[in-house]
ZAMIKOL-163537 format. One record per residue (C-alpha): x, y, z; residue in three letters. Coordinates in steps of 0.5 Angstrom, whole numbers, plus 2048, in hexadecimal, padded with zeros to 3 digits. Example, Ala and Ser with C-alpha at 12.3 -4.5 7.8 and 13.67 -1.06 7.14 Angstrom:
<rs>
8197F7810ala 81B7FE80Eser 
</rs>
This chain:
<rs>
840824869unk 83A81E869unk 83C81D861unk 84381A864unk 840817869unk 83D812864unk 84381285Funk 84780F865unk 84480A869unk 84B80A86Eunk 84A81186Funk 843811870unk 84480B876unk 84B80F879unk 849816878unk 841819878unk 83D81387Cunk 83F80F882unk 840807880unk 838806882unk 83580B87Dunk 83680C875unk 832812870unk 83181186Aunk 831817864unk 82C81C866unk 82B81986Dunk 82A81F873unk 82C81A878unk 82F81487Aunk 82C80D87Bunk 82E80787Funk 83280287Bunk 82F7FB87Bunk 8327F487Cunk 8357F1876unk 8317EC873unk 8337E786Eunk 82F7EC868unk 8357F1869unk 83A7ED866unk 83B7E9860unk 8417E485Bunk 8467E5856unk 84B7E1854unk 8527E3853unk 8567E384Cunk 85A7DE84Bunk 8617DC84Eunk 8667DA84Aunk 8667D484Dunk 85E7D384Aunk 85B7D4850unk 8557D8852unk 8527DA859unk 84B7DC85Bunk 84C7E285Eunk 8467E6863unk 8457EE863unk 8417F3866unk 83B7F6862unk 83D7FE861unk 83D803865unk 83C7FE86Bunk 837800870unk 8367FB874unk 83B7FA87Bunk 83E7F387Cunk 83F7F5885unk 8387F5885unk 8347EF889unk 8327E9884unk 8367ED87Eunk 8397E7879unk 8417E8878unk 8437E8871unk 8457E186Eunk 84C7DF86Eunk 84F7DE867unk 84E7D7864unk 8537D2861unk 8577D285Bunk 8527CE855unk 8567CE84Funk 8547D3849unk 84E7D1844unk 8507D183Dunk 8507D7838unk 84B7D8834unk 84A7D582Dunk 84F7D8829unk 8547DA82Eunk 85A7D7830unk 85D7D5837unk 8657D9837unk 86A7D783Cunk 8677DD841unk 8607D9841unk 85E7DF83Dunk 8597DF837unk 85B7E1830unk 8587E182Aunk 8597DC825unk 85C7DF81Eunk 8577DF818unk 8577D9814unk 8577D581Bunk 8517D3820unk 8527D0826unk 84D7CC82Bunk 8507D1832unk 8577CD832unk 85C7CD82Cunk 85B7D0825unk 85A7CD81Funk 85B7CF818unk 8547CD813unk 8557C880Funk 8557C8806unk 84F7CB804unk 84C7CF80Aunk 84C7D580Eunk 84C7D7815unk 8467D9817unk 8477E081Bunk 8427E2821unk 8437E3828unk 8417DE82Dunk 8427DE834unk 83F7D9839unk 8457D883Eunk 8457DE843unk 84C7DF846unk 84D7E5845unk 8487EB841unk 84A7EB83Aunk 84E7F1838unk 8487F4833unk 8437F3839unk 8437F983Funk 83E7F9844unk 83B7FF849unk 83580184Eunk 83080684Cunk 82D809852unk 825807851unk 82480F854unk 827814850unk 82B81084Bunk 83181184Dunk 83780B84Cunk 83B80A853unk 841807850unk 83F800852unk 83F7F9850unk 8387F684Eunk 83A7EF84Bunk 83F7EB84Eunk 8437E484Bunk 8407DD84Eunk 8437D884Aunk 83D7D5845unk 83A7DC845unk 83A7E3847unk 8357E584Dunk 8327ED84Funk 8367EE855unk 8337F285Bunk 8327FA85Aunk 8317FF85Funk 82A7FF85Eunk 8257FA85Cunk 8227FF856unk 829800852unk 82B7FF84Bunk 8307F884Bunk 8337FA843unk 8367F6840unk 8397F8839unk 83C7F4833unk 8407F882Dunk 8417F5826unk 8457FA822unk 8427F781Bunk 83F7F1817unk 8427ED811unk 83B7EB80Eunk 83C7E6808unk 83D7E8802unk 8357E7800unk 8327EB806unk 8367F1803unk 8337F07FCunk 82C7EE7FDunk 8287F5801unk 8227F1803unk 8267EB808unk 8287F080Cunk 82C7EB811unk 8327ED812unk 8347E9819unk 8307E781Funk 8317E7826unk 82E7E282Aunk 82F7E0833unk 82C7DC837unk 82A7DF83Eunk 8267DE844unk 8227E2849unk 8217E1851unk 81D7E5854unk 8187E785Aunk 8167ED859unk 8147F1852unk 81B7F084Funk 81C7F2848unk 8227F1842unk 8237F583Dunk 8277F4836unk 8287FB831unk 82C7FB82Cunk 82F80182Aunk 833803823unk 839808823unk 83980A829unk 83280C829unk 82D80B82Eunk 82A805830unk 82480282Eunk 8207FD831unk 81F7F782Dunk 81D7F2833unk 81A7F183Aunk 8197EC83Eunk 8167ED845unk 8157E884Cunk 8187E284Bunk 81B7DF845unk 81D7D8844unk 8247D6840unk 8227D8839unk 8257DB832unk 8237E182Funk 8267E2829unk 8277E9825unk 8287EB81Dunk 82D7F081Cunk 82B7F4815unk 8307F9814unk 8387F9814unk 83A7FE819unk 83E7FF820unk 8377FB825unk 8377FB82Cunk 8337F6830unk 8317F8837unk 82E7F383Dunk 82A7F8842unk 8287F4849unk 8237F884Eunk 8217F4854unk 81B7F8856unk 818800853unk 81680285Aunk 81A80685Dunk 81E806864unk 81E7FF865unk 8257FF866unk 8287F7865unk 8227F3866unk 8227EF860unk 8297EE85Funk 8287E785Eunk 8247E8857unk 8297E8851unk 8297E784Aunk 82E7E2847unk 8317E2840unk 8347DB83Eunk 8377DC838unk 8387E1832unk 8397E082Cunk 83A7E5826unk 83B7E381Eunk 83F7E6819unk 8437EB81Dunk 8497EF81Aunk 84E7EC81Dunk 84C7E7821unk 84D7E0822unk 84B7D981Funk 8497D4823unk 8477CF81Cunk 8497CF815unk 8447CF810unk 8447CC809unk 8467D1804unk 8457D37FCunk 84B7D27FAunk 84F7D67F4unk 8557D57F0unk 85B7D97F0unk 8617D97EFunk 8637D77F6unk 85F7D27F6unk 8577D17F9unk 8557D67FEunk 84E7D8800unk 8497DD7FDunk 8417DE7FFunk 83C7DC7FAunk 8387E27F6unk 8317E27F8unk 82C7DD7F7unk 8327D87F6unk 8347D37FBunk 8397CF7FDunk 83A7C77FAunk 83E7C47FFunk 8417BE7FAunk 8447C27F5unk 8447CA7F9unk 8407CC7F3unk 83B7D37F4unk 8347D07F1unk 82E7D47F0unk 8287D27F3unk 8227D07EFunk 81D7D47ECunk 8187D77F2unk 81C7D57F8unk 8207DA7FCunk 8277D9801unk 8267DA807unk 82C7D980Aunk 8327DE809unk 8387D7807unk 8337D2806unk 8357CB804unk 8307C67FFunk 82C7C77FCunk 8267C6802unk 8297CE803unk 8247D07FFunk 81C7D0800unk 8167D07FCunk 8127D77FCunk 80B7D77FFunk 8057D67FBunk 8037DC7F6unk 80B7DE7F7unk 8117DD7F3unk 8197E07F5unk 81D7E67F2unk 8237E67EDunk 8277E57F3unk 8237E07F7unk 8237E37FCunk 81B7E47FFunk 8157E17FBunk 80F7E67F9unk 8097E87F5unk 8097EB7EFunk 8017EE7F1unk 7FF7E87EDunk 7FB7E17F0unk 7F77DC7EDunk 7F47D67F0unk 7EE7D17EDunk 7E87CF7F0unk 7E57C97EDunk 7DF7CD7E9unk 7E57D27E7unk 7EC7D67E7unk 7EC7DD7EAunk 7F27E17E8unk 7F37E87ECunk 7F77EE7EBunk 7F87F17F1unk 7FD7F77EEunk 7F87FD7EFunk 7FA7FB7F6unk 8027FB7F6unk 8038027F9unk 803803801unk 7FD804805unk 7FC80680Cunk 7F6804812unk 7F5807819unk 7F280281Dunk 7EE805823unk 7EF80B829unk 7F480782Funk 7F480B836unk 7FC80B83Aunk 7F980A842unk 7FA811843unk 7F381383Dunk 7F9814838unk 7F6813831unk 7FB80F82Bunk 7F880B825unk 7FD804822unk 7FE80681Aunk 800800816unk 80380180Funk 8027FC809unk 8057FA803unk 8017F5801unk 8067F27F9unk 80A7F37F4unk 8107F77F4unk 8157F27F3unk 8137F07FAunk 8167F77FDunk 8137F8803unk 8107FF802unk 80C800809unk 81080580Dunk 80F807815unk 81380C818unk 81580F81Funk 81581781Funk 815817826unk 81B81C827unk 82181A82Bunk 82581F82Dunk 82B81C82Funk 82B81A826unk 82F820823unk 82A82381Dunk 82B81F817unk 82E818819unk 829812819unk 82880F81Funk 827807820unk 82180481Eunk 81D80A81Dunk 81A806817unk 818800815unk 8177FE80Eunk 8127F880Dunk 80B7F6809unk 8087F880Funk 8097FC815unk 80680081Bunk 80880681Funk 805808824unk 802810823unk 801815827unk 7FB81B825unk 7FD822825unk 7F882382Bunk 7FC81E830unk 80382182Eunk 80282882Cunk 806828826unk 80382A81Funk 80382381Dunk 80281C820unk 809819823unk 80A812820unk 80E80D825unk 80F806826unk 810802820unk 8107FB81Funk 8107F7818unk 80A7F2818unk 80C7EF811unk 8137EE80Funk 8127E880Aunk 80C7E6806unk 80A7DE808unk 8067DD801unk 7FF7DF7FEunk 7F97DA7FEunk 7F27DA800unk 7F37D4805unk 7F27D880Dunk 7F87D580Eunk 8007D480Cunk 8067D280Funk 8037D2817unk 8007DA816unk 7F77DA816unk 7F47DF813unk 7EC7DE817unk 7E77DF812unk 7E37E1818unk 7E77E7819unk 7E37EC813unk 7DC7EC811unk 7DA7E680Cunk 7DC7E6805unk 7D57E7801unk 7D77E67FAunk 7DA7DF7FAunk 7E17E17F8unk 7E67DE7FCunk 7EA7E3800unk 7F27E37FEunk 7F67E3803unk 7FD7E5805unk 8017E380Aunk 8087E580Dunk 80C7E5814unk 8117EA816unk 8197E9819unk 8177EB81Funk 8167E6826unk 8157E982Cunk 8137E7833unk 80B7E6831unk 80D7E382Aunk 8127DE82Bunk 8107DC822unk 8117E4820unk 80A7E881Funk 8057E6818unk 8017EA814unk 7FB7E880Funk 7F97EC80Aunk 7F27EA808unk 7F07ED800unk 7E87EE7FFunk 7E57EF7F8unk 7E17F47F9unk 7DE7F87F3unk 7DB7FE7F7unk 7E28007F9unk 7E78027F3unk 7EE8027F4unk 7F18027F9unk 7EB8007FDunk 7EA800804unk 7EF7FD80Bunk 7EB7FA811unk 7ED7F7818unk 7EA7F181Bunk 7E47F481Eunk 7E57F0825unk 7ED7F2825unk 7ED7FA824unk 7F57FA823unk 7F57F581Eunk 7F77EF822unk 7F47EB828unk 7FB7E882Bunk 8007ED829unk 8047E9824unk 7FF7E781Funk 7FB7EE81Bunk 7F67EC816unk 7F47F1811unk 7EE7F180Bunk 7EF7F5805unk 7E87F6800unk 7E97F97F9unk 7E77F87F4unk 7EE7F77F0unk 7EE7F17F5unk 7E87ED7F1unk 7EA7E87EBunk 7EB7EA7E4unk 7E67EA7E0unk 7E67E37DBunk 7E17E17D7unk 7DE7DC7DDunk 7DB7E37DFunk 7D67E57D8unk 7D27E17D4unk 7CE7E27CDunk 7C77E57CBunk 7C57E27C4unk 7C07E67C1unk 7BA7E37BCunk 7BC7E47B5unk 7B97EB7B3unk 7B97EC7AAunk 7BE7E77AAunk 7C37E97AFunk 7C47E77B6unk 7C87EB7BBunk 7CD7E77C1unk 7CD7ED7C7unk 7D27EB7CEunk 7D17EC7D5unk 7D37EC7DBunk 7D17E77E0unk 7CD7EA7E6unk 7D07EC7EAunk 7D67EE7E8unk 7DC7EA7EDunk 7E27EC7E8unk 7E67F27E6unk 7EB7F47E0unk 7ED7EE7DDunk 7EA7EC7D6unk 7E57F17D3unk 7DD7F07D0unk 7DE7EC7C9unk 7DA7F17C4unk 7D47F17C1unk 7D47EB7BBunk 7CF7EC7B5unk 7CD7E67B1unk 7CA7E47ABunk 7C47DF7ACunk 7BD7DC7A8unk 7B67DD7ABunk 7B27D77ABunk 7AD7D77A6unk 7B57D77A1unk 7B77D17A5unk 7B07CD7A3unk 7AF7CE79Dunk 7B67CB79Cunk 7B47C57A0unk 7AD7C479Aunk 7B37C4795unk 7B77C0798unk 7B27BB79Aunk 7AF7BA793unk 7B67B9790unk 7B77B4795unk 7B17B0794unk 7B27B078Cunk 7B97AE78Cunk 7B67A8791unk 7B07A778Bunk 7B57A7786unk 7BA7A178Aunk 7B479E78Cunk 7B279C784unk 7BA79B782unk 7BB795787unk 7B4792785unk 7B679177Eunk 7BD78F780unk 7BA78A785unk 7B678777Funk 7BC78577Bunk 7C0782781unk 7B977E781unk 7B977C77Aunk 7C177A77Bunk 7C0776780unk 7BA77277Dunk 7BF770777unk 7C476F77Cunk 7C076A77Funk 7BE76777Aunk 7C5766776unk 7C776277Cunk 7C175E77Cunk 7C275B775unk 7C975A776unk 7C775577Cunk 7C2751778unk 7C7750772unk 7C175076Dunk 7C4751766unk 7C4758762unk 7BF75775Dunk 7C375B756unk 7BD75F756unk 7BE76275Cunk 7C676275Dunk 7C976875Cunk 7D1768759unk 7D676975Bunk 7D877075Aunk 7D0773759unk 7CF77675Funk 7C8775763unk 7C2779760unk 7BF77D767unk 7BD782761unk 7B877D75Funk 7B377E765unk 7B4786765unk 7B678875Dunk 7AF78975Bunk 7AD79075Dunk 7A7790762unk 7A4794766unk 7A379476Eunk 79D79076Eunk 7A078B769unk 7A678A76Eunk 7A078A773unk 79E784770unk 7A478176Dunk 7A6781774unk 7A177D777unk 7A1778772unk 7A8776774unk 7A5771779unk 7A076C777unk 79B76977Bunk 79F76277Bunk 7A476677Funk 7AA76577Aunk 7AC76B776unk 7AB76C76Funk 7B176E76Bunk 7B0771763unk 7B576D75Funk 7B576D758unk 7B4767753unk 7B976574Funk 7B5765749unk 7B476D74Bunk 7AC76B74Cunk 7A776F752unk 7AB76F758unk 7A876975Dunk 7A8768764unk 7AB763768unk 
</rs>
């Protein structure tokens, strides 16, 4: 009989409590009714005459429980005046009704009149509602009773015009829901092609909160027809902000907004002035929706003219020609039309993109050149998963849990390989149908584990998971890249003096603490005493890996992470030379800091001469030398002597040819007859008359003497 009580309000004034009392379900007796407050009522607006016109209308909050006869209790307001309708929503149209319709596809509209998108474009589908005359036909609300759960068949949110507002519940601590339902997506070709971009569309609102008490706004999202689940929550009062959500699958999504004024029970109506306002909704790429804009196009031929076709991946959109062009080597597109060239990104440091530019990674090579040398690194022994547990968390009630990361540090084509699931059961799933966000698949990811001690199972439950690494930044030894710092103070120094490389990477997701999404650091240490795949630690002054929430910092010693070997890292050993033989042997520079890389050169064997060979040979060479120098010397000597005598005869020829003294016939020499020089040398002598011969050229008077023959063929005579 109560159950009916509640169900009608009018049955439960005229029939069961007298117009002073009420009860509510479960209730053993009736209770005073209370003088009617302005927390008992609230606003809506009418739907739209056929003369354009609306009226703001007040209501009483259901099931009513105050009294109006009573002393100081407020009446309910009077309607007010007729104000003319707002205008549609973009990408609707206003009918002679005052009625909103949707625009046909190929047309757009700005809330008035449509029109068709010109050569060269396309509409750009979506739902955006910002005007709130009425609630759109794929939006329903309900109340959710904050005690059992329990839907009371009432509105939650009502129409304000510029925006849409919680209305009054029956009790403070119910659930305002607000639900949004889109049938499908129409996702870009390139999204369809491309497995690592995962956007398929986004939705984004703008909303505020305004309360006085412990309020909270939920927003869940649910996949075909499956259970909510919450992605954001926002607590106390929150000014007018934007929050944007990525949508990753094409299927039938639901959105939900849940308001709770309080927690606390049987506080009845005492905080009706808190609420929670949503301004505007904007979903993109929505089967069948509206276009608000047209968008340039690729354009393709046909045999009816040009029509627009989406780009293959990696290509964009050139708005002079309406050409697809493929980006540059190592850029990536990140927008799914993009238009230009500037629509393609350089990849970070120690990166480069896939075939079909859609992410940069690293093959699990780096190299960086310092000023003394280049090291190079191969990090392929460490491209497989690996896992890490930071340390024990206790819940408020002594309950133990632990956080678990899982890393994939490289290569695999830039695959993400790290997976963290949800095996908490939910029974409302039917056995064998996944449900929404039960894993995550990223480069780094953390679940939160419950030992078979807490949970009494034979294995641990793993819940919660969240992705901490969705794109790699770039690879470098600088602590810093692109606004994410990795402190070196974090880990122990490093104490062979090989830089660390670093790997950074940022994650989708943003959420109310991280408003630029989460950041991962993956610091990779050449270790030599710990083989492959080497060891994962934590900072030891943040136990969960992160001391902000939002930034996780790892280190990874290996000694696959050490530089390969070159030939900076040996040196030679010459030996002496042993029986003509001298040996060349190769070693490692201590300590060794390298690994893999170029092997040790063999032992050379070569031929060498001891010392004693190599003096005898300079003896030799001396001796040879100084007889040459000897023989040379006793050449030019002679030489010089005849180039003496000429010159003394030249001398003298020019001076008789001065004094024009006459030729005597004795003494001439015809003509044709030529100089007797073998006069002075003819005769055979030895080296001593030559001696003499020599020093008798000159007499003491200082004129040469000359031999000449008398004509008479008489003794020679001087002159």
């Amino acid at each position: 009989h109560r159950e009916q009580v509640v169900k009608s309000s009018a049955f439960l004034t005229s029939n069961i409590c007298p117009c002073v009392c009420h009860l509510e379900k479960g209730s053993s007796t009736c209770r005073v009714r209370p003088a009617c407050t302005d927390k008992d009522y609230f606003y809506t607006h009418t739907a739209c005459d056929a003369s354009g016109e609306t009226q703001l209308m007040y209501k009483w909050a259901q099931p009513k429980i105050c009294s109006e006869d009573l002393e100081g209790a407020v009446k309910l307001p009077a309607s007010g005046m007729k104000t003319r309708c707002p205008p549609c929503n973009p990408g609707f149209f206003k009918t002679n009704s005052s009625t909103c319709e949707p625009c046909p596809y190929g047309s757009y509209s700005n809330g008035s009149d449509c029109s068709h998108c010109p050569a060269g474009t396309e509409p750009a589908v979506g739902f955006e509602y910002k005007w709130w005359n009425t609630l759109p036909t794929n939006m329903e609300t309900t109340v959710l009773s904050g005690i059992n759960f329990e839907y009371k068949g009432m509105t939650g949110w009502e129409v304000a015009g510029d925006h849409i507002y919680t209305a009054v519940g029956a009790s403070d601590n119910d659930f305002m829901i607000l639900t949004l339902v889109v049938p499908g997506f129409r996702p870009p070709q390139s999204v369809m092609a491309d497995t690592e971009n995962k956007e398929v569309a986004r939705i984004t609102f703008v909303f505020e909160t305004i309360c006085s008490a412990n309020c909270e706004l939920y927003f869940m999202v649910g996949m075909n027809s499956r259970t909510n689940s919450p992605v954001e929550t926002w607590r106390g009062s929150k000014g007018k902000q934007s929050y944007t959500y990525i949508i990753e699958e094409n299927a039938t999504m639901s959105f939900t907004w849940a308001f709770q004024r309080t927690t606390f029970h049987e506080t009845g109506r005492k905080y009706t002035n808190d609420v929670a306002k949503i301004y505007s909704i904007n979903v993109t790429n929505v089967m069948d929706g509206v276009a608000s804009y047209c968008r340039p196009c690729a354009l393709e031929a046909s045999d009816i003219g040009s029509s627009c076709t989406s780009c293959p991946a990696g290509y964009y959109i050139d708005r002079d020609s309406g050409t697809c062009r493929s980006c540059p080597p190592n850029t990536i597109l990140k927008a799914h039309q993009p238009y230009g060239a500037q629509a393609c990104m350089t990849c970070g440091p120690g990166t480069k993109s896939n075939k079909i530019h859609s992410l940069c990674y690293n093959d699990c090579t780096f190299s960086v050149s310092t000023p003394t040398r280049t090291f190079d690194y191969n990090f392929l022994a460490l491209e497989n998963t690996v896992s890490l547990a930071g340390g024990p968390s206790f819940t408020s009630k002594g309950l133990k849990y632990f956080h678990h990361f899982t890393l994939s540090l490289c290569g695999n084509q830039g695959k993400k390989m790290s997976v963290c699931t949800d095996n908490v059961t939910d029974l409302r799933i039917p056995e064998g149908e996944s449900g929404f966000s039960k894993s995550i698949t990223a480069y780094v990811c953390q679940a939160v584990i419950i030992p078979p001690e807490v949970t009494g199972y034979k294995a641990g439950v793993s819940s919660q998971p969240v992705s901490l690494a969705d794109r790699l930044i770039g690879v470098t030894t600088d602590m810093t890249l692109d606004g994410i710092t990795s402190p070196a103070e974090l880990f122990h120094p490093e104490p062979l003096g090989i830089p660390d490389v670093i790997f950074f990477y940022r994650s989708n997701d943003v959420t109310q603490s991280c408003s630029s999404g989460r950041s991962t650091t993956i610091r990779v240490r050449c270790s030599l005493l710990k083989p492959a795949p080497g060891s994962l630690s934590l900072p030891s002054t943040c136990s969960d890996g992160t001391c902000d929430g939002c930034n996780f910092h790892f280190l990874w010693e290996s000694r696959a992470a050490c530089p390969l070997c070159s030939a900076a890292d040996y040196h030679a050993i010459v030996s002496s030379c042993v029986a003509g033989i001298q040996k060349t042997t190769f070693v490692w520079r201590e300590p060794k800091l390298c690994s893999s890389g170029i092997s040790l050169p063999e032992q050379r064997v070569t031929i060498c001469k001891t010392i004693d060979f190599w003096l005898k040979v300079g003896i030799s060479a001396g001796t040879c030398t100084a007889i040459l120098l000897t023989v040379l010397t006793c050449y030019f000597w002679k030489k010089n002597q005849k180039l003496e005598y000429k010159y003394s005869k030249l001398v003298m020829n020019a001076t008789l040819k001065d004094c024009d003294l006459p030729a005597a016939d004795s003494c001439a020499i015809m003509e044709g007859e030529d100089v007797e020089d073998d006069l002075i040398f003819t005769s055979k002598k030895s080296l001593f008359g030559k001696i003499r011969s020599f020093t008798s050229k000159r007499t003491p008077d200082g004129f040469d003497s000359v031999p000449l023959k008398t004509s008479s063929g008489g003794p020679d005579m001087d002159l």
